[in-house]
N, C-alpha and C positions, 0 to 999 in steps of 0.2 A: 504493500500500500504506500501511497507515496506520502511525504515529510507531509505536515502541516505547514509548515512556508511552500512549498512547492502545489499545493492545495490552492494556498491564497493567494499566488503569482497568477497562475494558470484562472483564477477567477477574476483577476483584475486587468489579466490580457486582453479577455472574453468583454470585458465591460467596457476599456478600449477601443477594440478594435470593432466591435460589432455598435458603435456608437448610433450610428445611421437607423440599427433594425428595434433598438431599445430606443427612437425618438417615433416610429412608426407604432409601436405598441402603447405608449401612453399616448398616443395619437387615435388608437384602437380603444383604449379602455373609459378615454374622454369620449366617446360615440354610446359606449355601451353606460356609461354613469348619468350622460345626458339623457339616456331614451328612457332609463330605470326612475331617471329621476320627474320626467314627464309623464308616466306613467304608462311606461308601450305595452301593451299585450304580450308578449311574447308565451310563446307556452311554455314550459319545464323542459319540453326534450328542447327544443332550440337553447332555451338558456343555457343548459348542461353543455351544447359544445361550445355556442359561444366560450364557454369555461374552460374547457378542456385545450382548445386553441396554442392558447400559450404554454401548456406544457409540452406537448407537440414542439412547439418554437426552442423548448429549454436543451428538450433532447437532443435534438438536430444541430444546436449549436454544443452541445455538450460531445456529439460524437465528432465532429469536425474538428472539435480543440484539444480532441484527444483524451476527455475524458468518458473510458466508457461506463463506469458505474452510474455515474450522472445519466448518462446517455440510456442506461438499462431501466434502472428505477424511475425515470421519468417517461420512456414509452410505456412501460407496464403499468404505473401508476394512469397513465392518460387510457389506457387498454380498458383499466379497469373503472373507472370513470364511464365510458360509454358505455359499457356494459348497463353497468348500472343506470345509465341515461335512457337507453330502447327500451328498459322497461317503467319508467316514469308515463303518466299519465299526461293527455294532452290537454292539461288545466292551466289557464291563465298563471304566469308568477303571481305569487302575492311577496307585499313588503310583509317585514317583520314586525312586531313590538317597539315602541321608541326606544328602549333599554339597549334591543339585539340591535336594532339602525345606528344606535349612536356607536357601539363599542365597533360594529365592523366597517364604521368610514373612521374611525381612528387607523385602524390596522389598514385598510386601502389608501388611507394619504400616508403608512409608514413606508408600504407597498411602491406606491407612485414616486416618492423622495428617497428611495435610501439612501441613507448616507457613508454608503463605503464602496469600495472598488473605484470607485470612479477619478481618473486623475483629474480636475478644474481647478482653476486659481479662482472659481468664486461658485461660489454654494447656490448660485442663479441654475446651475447649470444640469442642479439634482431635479429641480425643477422637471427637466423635459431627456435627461439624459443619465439615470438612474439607471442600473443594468435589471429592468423591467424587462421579464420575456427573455433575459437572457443567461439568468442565475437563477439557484431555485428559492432561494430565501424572499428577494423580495418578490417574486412571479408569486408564491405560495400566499404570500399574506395578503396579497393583493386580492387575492380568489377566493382564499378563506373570508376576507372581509365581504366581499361581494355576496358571497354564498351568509352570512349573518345576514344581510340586509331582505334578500331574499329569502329568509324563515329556513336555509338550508334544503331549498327549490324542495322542503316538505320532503325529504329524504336521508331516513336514517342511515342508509346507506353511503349515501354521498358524503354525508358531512362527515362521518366515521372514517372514511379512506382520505378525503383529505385531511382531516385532522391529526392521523397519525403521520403523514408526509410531513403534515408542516409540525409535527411535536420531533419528529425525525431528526429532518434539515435543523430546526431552532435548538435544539440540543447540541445537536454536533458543529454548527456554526459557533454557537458561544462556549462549547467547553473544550471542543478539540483545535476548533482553527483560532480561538482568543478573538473573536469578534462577537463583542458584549452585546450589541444590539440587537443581536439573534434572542437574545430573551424574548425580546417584545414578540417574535412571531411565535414564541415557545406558549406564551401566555395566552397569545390567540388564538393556538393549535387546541389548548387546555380548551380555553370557550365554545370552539367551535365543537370540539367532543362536548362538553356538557352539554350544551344545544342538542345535537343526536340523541343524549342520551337520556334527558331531563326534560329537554324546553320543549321539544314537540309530542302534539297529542299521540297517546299509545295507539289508537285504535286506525287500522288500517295503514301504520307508519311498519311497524316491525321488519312488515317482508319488502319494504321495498332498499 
């Protein structure tokens, strides 16, 4: 397994170099916050890949940089996401509770902004060039917030798989590779499971 410095190169190359595709996905996810926020229709299966999307995007740039565990765990994670997406119902989203809205647009503008990898001489620049879509910490929190906002698109299932992703990544970002801020999606990973596990009605959730 490779060094933890050699971990956090190879993810700040990725945040570099792939600058252009991490200014098109918070480009992507200001489309999808706008429409959620207007109140679009969308059903649960479209939501679900709208979601799934960017990890798709993490992988692909994960196996190009040469990282393939990255590259493995986030096609099979995105594998298993659809899965569980075809059998979602074709029901309107609904939003959440103000509680679950407000804590999953915290974790989506942690999402949108992170603040690491990225080389800038000014903090403007986290703004729209954040490695979004490109890394999995902040892609993760990004989705898990979105997936709060949206009540966990009413699937125990879903929330449950990315919440261990993102309890995963946020663990292993803040204890293996020393990037503290991985807490915050560790925290959100937490919510996002207790949400699956607590916050939604028992009946007719279980099996999906």
């Amino acid at each position: 397994m490779p060094s933890p410095e050699d971990i956090v190169r190879g993810l700040a190359q990725v945040s570099n170099d792939w600058k252009v595709l991490a200014i098109l996905w918070h480009g992507y996810f200001a489309v999808v916050l706008v429409a959620i926020s207007l109140g679009a229709r969308l059903s649960q299966r479209v939501a679900g890949i709208v979601l799934i999307l960017p990890l798709v995007s993490v992988s692909a740039v994960a196996w190009v940089a040469g990282n393939p565990f990255n590259g493995a765990v986030f096609v099979l994670g995105a594998m298993a996401l659809l899965f569980v997406t075809a059998g979602l119902p074709r029901n309107t989203i609904t939003l959440g509770s103000k509680p679950w809205i407000a804590t999953g647009s915290l974790l989506a503008v942690f999402g949108w902004c992170y603040p690491h990898f990225v080389e800038s001489g000014s903090y403007v620049e986290y703004l729209y060039a954040a490695p979004l879509g490109l890394v999995p910490c902040p892609t993760l929190s990004m989705l898990a917030g979105v997936t709060m906002i949206l009540r966990g698109l009413e699937s125990v299932r879903w929330s449950l798989v990315l919440g261990i992703l993102g309890l995963f990544y946020g663990v292993f970002g803040a204890l293996h590779l020393g990037v503290t801020i991985d807490w915050i999606l560790s925290a959100g990973a937490l919510g996002l499971l207790a949400l699956a596990l607590f916050g939604m009605g028992r009946a007719g959730q279980a099996g999906r």
